[in-house]
N, C-alpha and C positions, 0 to 999 in steps of 0.2 A: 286561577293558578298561573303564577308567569312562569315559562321556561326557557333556563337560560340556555343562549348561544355559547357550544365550548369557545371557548379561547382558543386564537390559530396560532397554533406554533411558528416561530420566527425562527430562522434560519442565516447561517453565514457560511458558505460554500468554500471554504479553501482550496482554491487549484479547480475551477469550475469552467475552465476553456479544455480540459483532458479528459476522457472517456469516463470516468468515476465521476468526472461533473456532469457529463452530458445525462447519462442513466438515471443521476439523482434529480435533473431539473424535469425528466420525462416523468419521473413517479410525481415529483413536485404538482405538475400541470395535468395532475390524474385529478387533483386531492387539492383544488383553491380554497375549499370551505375549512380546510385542517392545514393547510401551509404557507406561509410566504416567505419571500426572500427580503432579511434585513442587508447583507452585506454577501457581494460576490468578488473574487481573488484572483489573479491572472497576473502574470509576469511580464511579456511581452506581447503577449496574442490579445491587443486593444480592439480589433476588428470584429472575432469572435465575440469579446468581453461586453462590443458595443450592441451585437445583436441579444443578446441574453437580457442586457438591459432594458432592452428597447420593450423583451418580451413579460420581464417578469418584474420591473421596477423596484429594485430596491433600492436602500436610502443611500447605500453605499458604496462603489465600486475601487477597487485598488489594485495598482499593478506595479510594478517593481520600478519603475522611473520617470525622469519628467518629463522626457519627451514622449513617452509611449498614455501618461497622464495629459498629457496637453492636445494629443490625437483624441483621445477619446472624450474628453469635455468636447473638444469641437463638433463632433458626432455626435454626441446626446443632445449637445443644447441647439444644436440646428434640427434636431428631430423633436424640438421640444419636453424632452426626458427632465425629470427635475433632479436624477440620480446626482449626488455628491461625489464626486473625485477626487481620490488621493493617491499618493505613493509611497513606496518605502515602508521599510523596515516597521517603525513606529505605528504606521498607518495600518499593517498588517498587523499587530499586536493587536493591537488598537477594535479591529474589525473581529477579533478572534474572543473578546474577552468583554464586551461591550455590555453592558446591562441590559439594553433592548433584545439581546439574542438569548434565545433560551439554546440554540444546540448548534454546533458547528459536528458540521462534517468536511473530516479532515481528511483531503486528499491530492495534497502537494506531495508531486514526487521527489525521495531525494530526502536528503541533508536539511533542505532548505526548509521541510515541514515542521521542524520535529520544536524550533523557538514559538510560532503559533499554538500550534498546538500542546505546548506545555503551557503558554498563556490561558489558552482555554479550560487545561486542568487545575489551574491555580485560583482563575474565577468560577469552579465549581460548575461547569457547565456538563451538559450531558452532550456528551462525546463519542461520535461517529467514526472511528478511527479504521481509513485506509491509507493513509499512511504509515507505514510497519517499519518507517528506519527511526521514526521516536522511541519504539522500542527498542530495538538491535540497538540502537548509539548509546540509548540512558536508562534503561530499564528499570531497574530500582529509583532511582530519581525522577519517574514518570509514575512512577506506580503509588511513589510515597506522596509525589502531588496529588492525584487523585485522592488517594484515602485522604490524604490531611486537610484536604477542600473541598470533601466531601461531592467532588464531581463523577458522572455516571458515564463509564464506558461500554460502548459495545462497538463487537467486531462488526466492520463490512465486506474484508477478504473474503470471499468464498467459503473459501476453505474454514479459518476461525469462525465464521458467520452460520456454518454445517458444525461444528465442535457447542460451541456455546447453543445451539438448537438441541444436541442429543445430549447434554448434559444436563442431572437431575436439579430440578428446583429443591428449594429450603433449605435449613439452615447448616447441613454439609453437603455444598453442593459438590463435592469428589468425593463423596461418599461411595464406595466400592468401585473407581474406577480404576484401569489396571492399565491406559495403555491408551492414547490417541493417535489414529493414524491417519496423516494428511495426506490425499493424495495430490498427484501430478499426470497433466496430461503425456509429457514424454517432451512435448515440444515439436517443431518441425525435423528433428534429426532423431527421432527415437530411434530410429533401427539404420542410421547411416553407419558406416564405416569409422570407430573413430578416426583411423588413420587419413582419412577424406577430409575431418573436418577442419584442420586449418585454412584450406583454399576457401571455405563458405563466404558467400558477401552479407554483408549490410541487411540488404533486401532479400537475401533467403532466410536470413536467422530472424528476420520480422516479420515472416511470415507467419502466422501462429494457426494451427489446423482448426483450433476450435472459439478461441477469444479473438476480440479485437482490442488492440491497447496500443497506446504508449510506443513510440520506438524504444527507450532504454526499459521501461521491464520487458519488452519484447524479446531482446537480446536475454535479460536477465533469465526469462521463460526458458530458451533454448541451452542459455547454459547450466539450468535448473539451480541459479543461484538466489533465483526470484525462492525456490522451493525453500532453500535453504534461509533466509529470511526468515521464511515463515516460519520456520521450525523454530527459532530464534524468538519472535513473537509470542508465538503459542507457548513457550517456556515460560515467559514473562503474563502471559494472560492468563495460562491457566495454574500457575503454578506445577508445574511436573518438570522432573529431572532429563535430559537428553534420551536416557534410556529408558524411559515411559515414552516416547516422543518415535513415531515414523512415520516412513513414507514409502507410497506405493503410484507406483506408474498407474496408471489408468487413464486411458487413450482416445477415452467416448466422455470424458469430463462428465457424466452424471452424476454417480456417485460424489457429494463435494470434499465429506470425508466424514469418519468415524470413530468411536466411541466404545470400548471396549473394558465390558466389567467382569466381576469376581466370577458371577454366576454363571460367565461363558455367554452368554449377552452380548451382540454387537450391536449397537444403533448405529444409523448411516441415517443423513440426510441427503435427498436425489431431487433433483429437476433438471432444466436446461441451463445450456451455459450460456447464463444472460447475466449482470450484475446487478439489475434491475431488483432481482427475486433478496438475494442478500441485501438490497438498500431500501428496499421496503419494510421488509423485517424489521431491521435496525429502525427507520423512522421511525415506527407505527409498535414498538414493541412496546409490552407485551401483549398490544394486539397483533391484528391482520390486517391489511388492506391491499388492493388490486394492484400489484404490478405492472402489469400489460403483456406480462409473459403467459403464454400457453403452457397449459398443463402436461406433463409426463406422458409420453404413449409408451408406454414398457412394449405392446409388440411391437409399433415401429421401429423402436429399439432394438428388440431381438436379443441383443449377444451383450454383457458389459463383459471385461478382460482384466487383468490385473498381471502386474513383475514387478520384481523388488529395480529397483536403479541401479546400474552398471556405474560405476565410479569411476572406470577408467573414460566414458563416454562423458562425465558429469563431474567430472575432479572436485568444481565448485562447491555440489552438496557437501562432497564431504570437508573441504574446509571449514567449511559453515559450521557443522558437527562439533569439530574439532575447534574452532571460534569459542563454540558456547560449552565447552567443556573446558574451557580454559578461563572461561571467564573474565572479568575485569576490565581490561578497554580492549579484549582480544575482536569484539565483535563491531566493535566502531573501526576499527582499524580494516578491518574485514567489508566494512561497508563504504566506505569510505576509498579505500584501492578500489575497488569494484566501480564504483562509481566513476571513474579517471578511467580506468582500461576500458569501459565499456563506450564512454566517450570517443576516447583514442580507436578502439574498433569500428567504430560509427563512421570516424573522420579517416578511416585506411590508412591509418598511423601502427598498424599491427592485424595479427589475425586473431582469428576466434581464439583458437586454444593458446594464442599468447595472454587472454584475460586471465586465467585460472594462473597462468604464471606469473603474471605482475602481481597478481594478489596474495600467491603463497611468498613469493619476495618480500613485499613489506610484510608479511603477518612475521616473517622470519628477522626482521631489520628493528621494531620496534618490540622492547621489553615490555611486557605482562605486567598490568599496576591497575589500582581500583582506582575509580573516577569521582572524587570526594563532592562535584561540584561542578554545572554545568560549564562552567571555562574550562576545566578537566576537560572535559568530554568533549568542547570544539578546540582545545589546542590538541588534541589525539588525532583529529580529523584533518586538522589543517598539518600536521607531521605526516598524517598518512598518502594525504595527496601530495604533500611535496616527493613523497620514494615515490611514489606510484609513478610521477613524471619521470624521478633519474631509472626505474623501471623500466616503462617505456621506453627512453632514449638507448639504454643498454641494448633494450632486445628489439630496435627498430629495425636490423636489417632483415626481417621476417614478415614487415608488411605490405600489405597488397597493395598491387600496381592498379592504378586509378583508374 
């Protein structure tokens, strides 16, 4: 009897120099006999890009330009690397939609994700999706790719990644569900003083008590606009109205979120907050396989905690709310200011609670209209970041001293 060797799933890493890259190359390097790396995606960080290469040889490596492409050929081919180098736009379609890849996991932060990864859903691929502004920007035109290309998504968010785990299998899978609530850990500022938090820097709002991530969703974390996203997503992934849709603080990030049906039924999915545990899941689904995270001590845990969000602390969730209850391009517009103020906060061109403000300005500056088509949907982006700047410039005399 011959017995065959499964086939090893190929891989193409979008955004795989940022924390959702690193987490997914670690479970990668768990699992050689089930994975490799066909293409990995990096912007400017060729340094990083060149180590990953060095470690896990794919056939392709791409990063947003020529001179940060012309660094890293230098550095592979002096280390002997046989990896491919490319750049640009094309090259990045290109790595996202390839025949040789069976799955991209998508987690370019930002705007910038959302053209690969709608490549990825066009070529039918099975879709690892952490990046959540392809949803918030295009949603229905994300979702119609998928069906119509017959491509497979599943959440890596945490949060979506605990939703789509407590939701029932076959062939309705909302079948008696009444309600999903996302949590959030609160952020670095859960219990500061609103009135405090203009003065915050940079480097307090990136602080994050229980994640490690990203500077911009860092900040996004703190101002719970990262939360609000989600909410935005979760609309789009699972099908449910804003008002089946919440969220609850919770402080100890176990709980990742839950699932609430007829019969009075809560399911929750719990572990540590590692991202490892949700990008296992997604690879290996509908199996299981070893993360490298430890298991749950509920007594060393002791205490979980739960409060609904202070809106006057978190302005942002609720535009967000207000975004997807408004529908149309209200939440590209939403994403899109966000993205600019948080920048602008980053570079102390503004304070914290000046973000929530630049972003109800332009939600307030640009008219409410459905997105027929994804030129729609990046000339709404590039309108929004152009107010977001004369935003910005309005309300500069509020920002911090260097």
């Amino acid at each position: 009897m011959t017995i065959q060797t499964p086939k090893t799933e190929r891989l193409t890493l979008l955004g795989s120099t940022g924390s959702i890259g690193d987490s997914t190359l670690d479970v990668v390097a768990r699992h050689p006999q089930r994975f490799s790396i066909f293409a990995l995606t990096a912007h400017r960080n060729g340094a990083k890009l060149a180590e990953q290469c060095l470690r896990f040889a794919p056939e392709w490596a791409v990063v947003g330009d020529a001179a940060t492409a012309q660094q890293l050929e230098t550095t592979l081919r002096a280390a002997g690397s046989r990896t491919q180098v490319a750049y640009g736009e094309a090259a990045l379609l290109s790595a996202a939609s390839d025949a040789q890849c069976d799955t991209v996991v998508a987690a370019i932060v930002g705007a910038a994700g959302l053209k690969p990864t709608l490549a990825a859903a066009r070529a039918g691929k099975r879709i690892l999706l952490a990046n959540k502004e392809a949803l918030v920007m295009s949603g229905a035109l994300f979702m119609d790719a998928v069906r119509d290309h017959g491509a497979t998504l599943l959440p890596v968010d945490s949060e979506h990644n605990a939703i789509f785990q407590c939701l029932p299998a076959g062939p309705q899978p909302h079948g008696g569900v009444t309600k999903i609530t996302l949590t959030a850990s609160g952020g670095p500022f859960r219990t500061r003083e609103p009135a405090t938090l203009e003065a915050v820097t940079p480097d307090e709002a990136c602080a994050h008590p229980n994640w490690v991530m990203g500077r911009k969703i860092s900040v996004d974390s703190a101002t719970m606009m990262n939360k609000g996203l989600e909410v935005i997503e979760a609309h789009w992934l699972f099908g449910l109205p804003p008002d089946r849709i919440d969220v609850l603080i919770h402080p100890q990030s176990v709980i990742h979120s839950m699932v609430s049906y007829a019969d009075g039924s809560v399911l929750a999915q719990l572990g540590r907050p590692d991202m490892r545990t949700p990008i296992a899941h997604a690879l290996a689904f509908p199996g299981r396989i070893d993360s490298g995270v430890a298991s749950l001590d509920l007594v060393e845990i002791a205490k979980l905690t739960f409060e609904h969000p202070d809106y006057q602390r978190f302005p942002c969730l609720k535009l967000a709310f207000d975004a997807l209850r408004q529908g149309g391009n209200a939440s590209a517009v939403l994403n899109a200011a966000n993205e600019i103020a948080v920048e602008a906060f980053l570079e102390r061109r503004i304070g914290f609670m000046r973000i929530a403000a630049v972003v109800a300005g332009v939600l307030a500056r640009i008219p409410n209209s459905a997105a027929g088509s994804l030129d729609d949907v990046f000339e709404t982006d590039a309108q929004a970041r152009r107010y977001a700047g004369e935003e910005i410039a309005r309300l500069g005399a509020g920002a911090l001293a260097g």
